[in-house]
PDB file of the backbone (N, CA, C, O) and the ligand in Angstrom, with CONECT records:
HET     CU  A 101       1
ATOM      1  N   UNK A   1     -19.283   0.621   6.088  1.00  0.00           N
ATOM      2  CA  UNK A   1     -17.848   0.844   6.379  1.00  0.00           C
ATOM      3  C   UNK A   1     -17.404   2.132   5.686  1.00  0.00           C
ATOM      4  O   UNK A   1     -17.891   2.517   4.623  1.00  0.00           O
ATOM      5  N   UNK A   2     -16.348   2.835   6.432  1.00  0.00           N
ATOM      6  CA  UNK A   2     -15.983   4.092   6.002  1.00  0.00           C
ATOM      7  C   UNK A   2     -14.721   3.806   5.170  1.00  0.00           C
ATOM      8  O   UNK A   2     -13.878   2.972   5.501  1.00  0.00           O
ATOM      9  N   UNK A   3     -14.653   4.653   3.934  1.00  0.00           N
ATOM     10  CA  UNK A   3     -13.107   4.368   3.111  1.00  0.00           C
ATOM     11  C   UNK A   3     -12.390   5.707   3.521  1.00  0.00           C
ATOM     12  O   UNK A   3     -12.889   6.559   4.256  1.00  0.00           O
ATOM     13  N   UNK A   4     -10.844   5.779   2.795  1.00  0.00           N
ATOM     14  CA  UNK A   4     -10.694   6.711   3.067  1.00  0.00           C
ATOM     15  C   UNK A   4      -9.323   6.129   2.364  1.00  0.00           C
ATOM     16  O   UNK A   4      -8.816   5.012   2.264  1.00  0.00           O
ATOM     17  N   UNK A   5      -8.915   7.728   1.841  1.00  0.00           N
ATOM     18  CA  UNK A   5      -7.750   7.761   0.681  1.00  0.00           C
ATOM     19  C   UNK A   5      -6.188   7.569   1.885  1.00  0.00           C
ATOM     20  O   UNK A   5      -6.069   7.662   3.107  1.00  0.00           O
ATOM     21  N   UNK A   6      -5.534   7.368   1.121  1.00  0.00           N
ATOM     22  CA  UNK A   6      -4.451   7.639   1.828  1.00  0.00           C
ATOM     23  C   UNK A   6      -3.185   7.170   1.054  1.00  0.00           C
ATOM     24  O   UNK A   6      -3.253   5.966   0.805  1.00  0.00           O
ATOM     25  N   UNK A   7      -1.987   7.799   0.574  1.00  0.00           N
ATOM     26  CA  UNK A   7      -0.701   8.086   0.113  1.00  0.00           C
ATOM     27  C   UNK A   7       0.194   7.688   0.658  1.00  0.00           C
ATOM     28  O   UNK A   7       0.540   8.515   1.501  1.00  0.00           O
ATOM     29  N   UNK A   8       1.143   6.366   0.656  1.00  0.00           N
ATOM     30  CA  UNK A   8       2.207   5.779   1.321  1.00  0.00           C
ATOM     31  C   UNK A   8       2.947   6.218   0.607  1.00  0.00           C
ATOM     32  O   UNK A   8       2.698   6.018  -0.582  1.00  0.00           O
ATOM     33  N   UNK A   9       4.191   7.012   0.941  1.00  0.00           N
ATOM     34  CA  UNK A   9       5.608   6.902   0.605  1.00  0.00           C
ATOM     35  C   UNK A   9       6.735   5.886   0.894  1.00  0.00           C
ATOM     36  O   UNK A   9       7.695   6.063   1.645  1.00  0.00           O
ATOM     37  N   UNK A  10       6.470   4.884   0.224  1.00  0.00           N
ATOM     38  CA  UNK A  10       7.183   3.405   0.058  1.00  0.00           C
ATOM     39  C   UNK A  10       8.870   3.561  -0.532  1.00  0.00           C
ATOM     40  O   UNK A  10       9.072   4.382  -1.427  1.00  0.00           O
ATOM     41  N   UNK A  11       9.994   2.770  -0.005  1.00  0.00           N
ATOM     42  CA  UNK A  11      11.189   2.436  -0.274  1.00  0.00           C
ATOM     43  C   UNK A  11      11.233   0.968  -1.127  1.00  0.00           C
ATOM     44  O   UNK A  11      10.590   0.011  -0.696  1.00  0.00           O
ATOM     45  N   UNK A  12      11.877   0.883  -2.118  1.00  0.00           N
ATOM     46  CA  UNK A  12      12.147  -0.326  -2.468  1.00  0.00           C
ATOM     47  C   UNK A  12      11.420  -1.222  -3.298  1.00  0.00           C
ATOM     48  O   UNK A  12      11.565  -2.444  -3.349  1.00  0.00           O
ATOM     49  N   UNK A  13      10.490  -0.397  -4.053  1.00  0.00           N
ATOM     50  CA  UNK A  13       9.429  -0.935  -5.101  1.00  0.00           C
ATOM     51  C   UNK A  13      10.460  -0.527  -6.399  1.00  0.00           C
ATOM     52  O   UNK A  13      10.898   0.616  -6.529  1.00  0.00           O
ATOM     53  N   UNK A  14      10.850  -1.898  -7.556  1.00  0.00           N
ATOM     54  CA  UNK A  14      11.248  -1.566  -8.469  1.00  0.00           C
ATOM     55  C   UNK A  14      10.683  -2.131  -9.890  1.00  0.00           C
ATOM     56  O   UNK A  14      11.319  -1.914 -10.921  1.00  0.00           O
ATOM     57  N   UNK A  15       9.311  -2.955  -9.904  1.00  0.00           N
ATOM     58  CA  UNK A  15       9.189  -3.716 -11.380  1.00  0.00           C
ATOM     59  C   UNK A  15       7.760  -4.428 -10.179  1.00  0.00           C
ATOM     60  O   UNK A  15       7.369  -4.516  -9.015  1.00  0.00           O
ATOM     61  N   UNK A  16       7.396  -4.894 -12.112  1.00  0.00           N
ATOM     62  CA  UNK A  16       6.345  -5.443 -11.567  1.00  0.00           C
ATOM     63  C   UNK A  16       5.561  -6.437 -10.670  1.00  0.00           C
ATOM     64  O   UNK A  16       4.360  -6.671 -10.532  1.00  0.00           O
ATOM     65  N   UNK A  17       6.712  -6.944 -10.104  1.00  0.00           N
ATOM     66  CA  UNK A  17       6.682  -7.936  -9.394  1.00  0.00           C
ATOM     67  C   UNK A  17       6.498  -7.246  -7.992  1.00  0.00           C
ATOM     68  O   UNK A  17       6.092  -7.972  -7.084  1.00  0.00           O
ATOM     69  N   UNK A  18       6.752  -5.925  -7.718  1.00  0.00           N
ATOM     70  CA  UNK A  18       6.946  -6.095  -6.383  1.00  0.00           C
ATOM     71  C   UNK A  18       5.217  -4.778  -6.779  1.00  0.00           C
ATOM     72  O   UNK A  18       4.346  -4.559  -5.937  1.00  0.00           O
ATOM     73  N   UNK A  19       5.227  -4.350  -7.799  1.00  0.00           N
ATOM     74  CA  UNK A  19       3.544  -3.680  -7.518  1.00  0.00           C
ATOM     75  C   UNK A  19       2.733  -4.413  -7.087  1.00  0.00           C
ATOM     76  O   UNK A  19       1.896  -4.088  -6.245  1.00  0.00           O
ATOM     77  N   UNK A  20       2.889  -5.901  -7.765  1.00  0.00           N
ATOM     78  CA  UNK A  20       1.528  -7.148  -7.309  1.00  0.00           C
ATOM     79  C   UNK A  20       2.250  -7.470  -5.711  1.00  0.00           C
ATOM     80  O   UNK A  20       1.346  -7.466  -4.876  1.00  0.00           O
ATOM     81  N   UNK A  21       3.308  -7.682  -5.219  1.00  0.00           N
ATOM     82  CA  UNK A  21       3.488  -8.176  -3.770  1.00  0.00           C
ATOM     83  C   UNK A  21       3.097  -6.842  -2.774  1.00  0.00           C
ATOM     84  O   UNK A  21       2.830  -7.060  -1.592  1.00  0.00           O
ATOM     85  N   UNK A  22       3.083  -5.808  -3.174  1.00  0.00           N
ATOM     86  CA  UNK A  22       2.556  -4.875  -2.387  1.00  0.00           C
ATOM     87  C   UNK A  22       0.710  -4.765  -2.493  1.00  0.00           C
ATOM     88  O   UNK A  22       0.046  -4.632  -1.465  1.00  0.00           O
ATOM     89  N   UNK A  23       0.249  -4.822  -3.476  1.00  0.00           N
ATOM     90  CA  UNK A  23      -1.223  -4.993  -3.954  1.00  0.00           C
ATOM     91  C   UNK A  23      -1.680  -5.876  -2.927  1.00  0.00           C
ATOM     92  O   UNK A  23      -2.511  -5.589  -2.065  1.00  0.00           O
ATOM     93  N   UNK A  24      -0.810  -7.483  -3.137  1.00  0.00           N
ATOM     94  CA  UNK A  24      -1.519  -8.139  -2.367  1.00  0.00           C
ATOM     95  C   UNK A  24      -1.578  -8.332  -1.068  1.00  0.00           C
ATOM     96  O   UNK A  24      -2.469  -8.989  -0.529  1.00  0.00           O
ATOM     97  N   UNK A  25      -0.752  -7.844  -0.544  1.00  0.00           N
ATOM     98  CA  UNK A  25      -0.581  -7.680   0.591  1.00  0.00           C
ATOM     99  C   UNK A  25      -1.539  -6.421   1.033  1.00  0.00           C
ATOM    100  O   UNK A  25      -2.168  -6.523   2.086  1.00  0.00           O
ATOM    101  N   UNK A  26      -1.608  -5.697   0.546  1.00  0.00           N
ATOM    102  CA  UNK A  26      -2.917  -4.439   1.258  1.00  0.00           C
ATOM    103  C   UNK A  26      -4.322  -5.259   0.916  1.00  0.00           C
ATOM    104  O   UNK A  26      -5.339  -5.276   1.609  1.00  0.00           O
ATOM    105  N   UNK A  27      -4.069  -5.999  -0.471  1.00  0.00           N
ATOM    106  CA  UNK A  27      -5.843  -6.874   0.116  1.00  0.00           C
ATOM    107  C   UNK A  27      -6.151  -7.936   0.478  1.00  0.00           C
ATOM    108  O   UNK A  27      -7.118  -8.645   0.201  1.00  0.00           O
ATOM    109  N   UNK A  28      -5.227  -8.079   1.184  1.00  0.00           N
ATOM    110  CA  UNK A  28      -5.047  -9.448   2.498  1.00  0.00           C
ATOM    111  C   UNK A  28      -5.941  -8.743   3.460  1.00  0.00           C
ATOM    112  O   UNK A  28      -7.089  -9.089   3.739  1.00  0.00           O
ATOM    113  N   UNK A  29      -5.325  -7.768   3.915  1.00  0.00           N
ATOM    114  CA  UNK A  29      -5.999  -6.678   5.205  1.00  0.00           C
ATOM    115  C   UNK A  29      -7.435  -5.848   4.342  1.00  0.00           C
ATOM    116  O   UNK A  29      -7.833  -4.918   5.043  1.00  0.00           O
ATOM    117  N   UNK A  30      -7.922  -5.935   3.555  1.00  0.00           N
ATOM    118  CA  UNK A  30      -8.927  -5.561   2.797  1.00  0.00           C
ATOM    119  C   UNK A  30      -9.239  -5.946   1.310  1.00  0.00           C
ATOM    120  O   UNK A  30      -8.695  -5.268   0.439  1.00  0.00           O
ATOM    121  N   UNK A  31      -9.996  -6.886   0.972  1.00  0.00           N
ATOM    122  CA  UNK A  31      -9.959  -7.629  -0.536  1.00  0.00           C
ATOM    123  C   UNK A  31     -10.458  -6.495  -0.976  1.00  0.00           C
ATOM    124  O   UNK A  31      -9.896  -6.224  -2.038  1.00  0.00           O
ATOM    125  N   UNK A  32     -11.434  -5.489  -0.613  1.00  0.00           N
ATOM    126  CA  UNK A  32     -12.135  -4.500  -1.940  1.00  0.00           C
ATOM    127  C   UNK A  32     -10.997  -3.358  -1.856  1.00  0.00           C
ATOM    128  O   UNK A  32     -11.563  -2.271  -1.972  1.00  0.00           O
ATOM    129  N   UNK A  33      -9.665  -3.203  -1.704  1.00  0.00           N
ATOM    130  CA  UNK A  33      -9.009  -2.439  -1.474  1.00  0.00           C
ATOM    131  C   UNK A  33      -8.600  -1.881  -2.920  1.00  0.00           C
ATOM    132  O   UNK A  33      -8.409  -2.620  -3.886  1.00  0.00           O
ATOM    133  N   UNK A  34      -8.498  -0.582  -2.947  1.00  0.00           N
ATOM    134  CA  UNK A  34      -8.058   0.476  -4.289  1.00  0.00           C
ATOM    135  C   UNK A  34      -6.809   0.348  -4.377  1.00  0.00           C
ATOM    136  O   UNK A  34      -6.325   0.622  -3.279  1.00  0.00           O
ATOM    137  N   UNK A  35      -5.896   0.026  -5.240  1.00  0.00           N
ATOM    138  CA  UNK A  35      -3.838   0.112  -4.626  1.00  0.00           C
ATOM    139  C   UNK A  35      -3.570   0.743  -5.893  1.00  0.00           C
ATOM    140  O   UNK A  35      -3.853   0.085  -6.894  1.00  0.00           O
ATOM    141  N   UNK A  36      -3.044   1.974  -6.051  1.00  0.00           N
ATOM    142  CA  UNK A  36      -2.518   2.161  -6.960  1.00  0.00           C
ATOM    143  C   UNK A  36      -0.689   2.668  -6.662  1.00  0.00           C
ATOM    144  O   UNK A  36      -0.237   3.533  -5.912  1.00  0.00           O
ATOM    145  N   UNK A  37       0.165   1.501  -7.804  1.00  0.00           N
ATOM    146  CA  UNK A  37       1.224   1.970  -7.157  1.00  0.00           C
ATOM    147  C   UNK A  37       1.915   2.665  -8.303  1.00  0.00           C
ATOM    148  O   UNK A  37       1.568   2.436  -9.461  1.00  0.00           O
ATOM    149  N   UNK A  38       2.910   3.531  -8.000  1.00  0.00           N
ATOM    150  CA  UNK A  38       3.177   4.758  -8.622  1.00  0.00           C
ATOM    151  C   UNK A  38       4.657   4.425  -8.223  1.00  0.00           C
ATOM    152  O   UNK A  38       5.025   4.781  -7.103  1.00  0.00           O
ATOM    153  N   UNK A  39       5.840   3.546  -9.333  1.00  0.00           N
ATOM    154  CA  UNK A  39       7.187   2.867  -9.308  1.00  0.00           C
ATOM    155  C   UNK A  39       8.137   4.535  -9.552  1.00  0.00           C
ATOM    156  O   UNK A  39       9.261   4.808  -9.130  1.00  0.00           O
ATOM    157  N   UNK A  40       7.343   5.270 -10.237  1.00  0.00           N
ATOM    158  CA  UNK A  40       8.513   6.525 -10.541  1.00  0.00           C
ATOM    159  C   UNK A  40       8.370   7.422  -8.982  1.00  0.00           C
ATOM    160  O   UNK A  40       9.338   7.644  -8.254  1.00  0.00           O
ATOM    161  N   UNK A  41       7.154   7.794  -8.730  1.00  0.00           N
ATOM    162  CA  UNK A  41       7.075   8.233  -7.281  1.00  0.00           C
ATOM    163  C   UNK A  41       7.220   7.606  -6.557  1.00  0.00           C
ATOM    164  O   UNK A  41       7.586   8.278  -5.593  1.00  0.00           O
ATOM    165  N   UNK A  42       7.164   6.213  -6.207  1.00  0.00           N
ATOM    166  CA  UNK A  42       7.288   5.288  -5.097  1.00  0.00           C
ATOM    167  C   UNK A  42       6.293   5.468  -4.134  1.00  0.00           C
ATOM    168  O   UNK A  42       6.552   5.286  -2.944  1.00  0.00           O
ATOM    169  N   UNK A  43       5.009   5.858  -4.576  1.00  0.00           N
ATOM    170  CA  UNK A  43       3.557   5.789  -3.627  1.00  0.00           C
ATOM    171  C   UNK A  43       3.052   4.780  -4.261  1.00  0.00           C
ATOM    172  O   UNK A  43       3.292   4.147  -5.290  1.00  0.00           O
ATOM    173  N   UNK A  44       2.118   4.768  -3.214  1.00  0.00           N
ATOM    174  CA  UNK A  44       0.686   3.479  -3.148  1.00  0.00           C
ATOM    175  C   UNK A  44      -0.290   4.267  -2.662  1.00  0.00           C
ATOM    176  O   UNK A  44      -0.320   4.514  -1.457  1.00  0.00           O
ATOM    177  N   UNK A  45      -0.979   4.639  -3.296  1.00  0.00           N
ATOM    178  CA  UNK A  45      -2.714   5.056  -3.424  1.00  0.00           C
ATOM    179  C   UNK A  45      -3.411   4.110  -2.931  1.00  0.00           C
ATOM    180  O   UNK A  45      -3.772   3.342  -3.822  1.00  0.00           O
ATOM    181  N   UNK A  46      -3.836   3.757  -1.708  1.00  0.00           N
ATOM    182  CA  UNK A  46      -4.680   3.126  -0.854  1.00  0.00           C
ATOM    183  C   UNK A  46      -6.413   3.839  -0.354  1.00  0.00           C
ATOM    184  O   UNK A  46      -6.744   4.798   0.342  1.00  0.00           O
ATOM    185  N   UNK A  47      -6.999   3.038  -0.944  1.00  0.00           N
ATOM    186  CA  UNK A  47      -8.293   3.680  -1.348  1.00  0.00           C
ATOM    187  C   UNK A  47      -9.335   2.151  -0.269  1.00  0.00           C
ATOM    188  O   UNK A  47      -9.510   1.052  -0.794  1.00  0.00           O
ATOM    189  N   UNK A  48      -9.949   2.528   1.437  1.00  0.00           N
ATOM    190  CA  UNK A  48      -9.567   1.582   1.599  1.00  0.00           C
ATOM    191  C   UNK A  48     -10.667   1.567   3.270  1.00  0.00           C
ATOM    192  O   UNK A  48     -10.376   2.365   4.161  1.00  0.00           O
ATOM    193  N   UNK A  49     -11.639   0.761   3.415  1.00  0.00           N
ATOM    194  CA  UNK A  49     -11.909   0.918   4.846  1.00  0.00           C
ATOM    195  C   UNK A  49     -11.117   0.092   5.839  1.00  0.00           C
ATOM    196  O   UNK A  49     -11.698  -0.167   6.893  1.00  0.00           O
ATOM    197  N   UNK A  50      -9.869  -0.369   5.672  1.00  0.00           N
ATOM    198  CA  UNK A  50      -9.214  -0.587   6.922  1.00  0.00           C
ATOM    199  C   UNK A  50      -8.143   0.288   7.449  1.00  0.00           C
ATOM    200  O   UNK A  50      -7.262   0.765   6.734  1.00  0.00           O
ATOM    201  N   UNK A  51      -8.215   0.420   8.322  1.00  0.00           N
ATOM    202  CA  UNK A  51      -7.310   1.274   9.053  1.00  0.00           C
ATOM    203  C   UNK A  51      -5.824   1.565   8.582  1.00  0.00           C
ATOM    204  O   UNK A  51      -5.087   0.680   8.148  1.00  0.00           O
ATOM    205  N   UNK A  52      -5.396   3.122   8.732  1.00  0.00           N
ATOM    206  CA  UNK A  52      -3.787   3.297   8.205  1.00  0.00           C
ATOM    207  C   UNK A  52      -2.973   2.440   8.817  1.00  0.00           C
ATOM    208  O   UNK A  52      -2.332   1.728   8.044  1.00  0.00           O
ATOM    209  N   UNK A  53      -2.756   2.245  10.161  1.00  0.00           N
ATOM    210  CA  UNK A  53      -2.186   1.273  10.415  1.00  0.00           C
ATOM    211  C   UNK A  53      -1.684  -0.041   9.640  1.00  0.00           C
ATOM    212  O   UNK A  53      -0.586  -0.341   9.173  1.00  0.00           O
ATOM    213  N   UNK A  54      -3.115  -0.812   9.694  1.00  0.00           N
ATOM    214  CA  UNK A  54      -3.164  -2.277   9.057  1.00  0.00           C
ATOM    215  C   UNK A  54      -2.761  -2.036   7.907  1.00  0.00           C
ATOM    216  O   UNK A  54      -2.141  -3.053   7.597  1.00  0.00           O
ATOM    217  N   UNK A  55      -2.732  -1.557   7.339  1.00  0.00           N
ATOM    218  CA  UNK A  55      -2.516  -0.913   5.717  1.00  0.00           C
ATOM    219  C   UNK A  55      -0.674  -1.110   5.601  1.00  0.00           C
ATOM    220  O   UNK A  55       0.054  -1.872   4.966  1.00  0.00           O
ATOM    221  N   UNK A  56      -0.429   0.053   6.610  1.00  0.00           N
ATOM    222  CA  UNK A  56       0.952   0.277   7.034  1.00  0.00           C
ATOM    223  C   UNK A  56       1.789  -1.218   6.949  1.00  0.00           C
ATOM    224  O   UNK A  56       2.595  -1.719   6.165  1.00  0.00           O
ATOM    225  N   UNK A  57       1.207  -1.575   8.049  1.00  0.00           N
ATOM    226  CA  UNK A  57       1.979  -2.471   9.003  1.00  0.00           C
ATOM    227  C   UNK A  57       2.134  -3.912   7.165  1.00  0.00           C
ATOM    228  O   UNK A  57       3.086  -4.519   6.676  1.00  0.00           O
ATOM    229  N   UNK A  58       0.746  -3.827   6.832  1.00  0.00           N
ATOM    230  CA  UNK A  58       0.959  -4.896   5.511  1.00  0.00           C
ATOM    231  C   UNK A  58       2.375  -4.683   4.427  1.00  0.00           C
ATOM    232  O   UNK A  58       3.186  -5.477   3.949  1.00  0.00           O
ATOM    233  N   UNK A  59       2.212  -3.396   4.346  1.00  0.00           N
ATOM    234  CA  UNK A  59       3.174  -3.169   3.497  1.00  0.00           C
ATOM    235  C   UNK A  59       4.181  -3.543   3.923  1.00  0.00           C
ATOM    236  O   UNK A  59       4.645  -4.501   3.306  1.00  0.00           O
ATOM    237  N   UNK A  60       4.844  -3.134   4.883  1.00  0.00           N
ATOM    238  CA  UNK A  60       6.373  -3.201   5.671  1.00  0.00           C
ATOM    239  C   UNK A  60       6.423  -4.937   5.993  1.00  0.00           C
ATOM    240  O   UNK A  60       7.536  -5.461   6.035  1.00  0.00           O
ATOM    241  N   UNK A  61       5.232  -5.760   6.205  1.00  0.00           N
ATOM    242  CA  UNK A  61       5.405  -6.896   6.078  1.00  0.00           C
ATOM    243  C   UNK A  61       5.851  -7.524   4.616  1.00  0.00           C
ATOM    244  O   UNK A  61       6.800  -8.309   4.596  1.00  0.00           O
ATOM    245  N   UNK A  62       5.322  -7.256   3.671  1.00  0.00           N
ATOM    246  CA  UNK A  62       5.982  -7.173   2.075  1.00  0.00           C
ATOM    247  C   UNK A  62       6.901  -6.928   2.219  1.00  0.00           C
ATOM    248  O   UNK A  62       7.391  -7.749   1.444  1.00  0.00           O
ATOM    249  N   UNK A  63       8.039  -6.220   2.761  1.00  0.00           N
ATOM    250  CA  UNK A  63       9.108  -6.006   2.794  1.00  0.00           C
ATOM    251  C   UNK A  63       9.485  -4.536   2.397  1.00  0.00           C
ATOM    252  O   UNK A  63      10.615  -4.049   2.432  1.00  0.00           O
ATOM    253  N   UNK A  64       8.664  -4.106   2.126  1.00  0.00           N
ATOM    254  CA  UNK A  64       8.962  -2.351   1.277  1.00  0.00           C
ATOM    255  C   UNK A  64       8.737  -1.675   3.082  1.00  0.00           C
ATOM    256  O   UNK A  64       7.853  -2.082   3.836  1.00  0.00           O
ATOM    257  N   UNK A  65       9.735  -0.633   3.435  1.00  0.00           N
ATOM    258  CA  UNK A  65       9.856   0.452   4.514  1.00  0.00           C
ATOM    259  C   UNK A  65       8.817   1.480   3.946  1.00  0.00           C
ATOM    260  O   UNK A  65       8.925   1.890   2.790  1.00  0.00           O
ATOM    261  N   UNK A  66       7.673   1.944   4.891  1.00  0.00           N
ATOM    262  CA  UNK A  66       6.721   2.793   4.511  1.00  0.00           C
ATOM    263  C   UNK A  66       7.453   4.060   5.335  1.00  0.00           C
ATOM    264  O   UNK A  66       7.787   4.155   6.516  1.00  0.00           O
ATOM    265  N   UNK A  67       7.570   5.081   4.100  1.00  0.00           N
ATOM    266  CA  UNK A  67       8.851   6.061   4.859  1.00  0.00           C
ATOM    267  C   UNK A  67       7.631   7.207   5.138  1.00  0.00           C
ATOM    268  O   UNK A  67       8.207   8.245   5.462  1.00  0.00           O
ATOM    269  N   UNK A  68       6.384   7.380   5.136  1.00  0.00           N
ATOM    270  CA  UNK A  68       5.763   8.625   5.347  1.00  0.00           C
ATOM    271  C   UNK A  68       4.813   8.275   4.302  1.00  0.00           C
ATOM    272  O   UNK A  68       5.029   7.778   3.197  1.00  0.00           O
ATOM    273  N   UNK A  69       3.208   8.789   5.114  1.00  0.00           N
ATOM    274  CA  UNK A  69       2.177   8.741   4.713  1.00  0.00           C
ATOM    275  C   UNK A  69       1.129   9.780   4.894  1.00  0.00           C
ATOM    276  O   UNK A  69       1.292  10.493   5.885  1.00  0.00           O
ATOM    277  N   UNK A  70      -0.039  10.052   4.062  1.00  0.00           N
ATOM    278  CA  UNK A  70      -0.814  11.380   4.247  1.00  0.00           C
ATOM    279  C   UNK A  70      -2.369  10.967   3.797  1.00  0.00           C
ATOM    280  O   UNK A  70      -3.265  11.811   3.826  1.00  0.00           O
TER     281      UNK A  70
HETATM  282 CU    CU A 101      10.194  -5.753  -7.940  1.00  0.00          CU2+
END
């Protein structure tokens, strides 16, 4: 399987509670998934062989708006 980095610009992450509901939610759609979330920038470092999409779509199911990604 191929990984591949990728940088969400997330809305609405404020404490630690919502780093682990976003975490787990990207390794629902991938358990060996990399998440690093970044509360002062409001990214998530997704380090990850499932697709941007699925990735996407997890987050915004958590409830955080994925405002732009790279
Ligand atoms: Cu929170």
């Amino acid at each position: 399987m191929t990984t591949s980095s990728t940088i969400f610009s997330v809305s609405g992450m404020s404490c630690g509670h919502c780093v682990s509901a976003v975490t787990r939610a990207v390794q629902q759609v991938d358990a060996g998934a990399s998440v690093k979330v970044d509360l002062d920038k409001q990214t998530v470092a997704v380090t990850s062989g499932a697709s941007t999409d699925a990735v996407k779509a997890a987050i915004e199911q958590a409830g955080y708006p994925v405002k732009a990604f790279a």
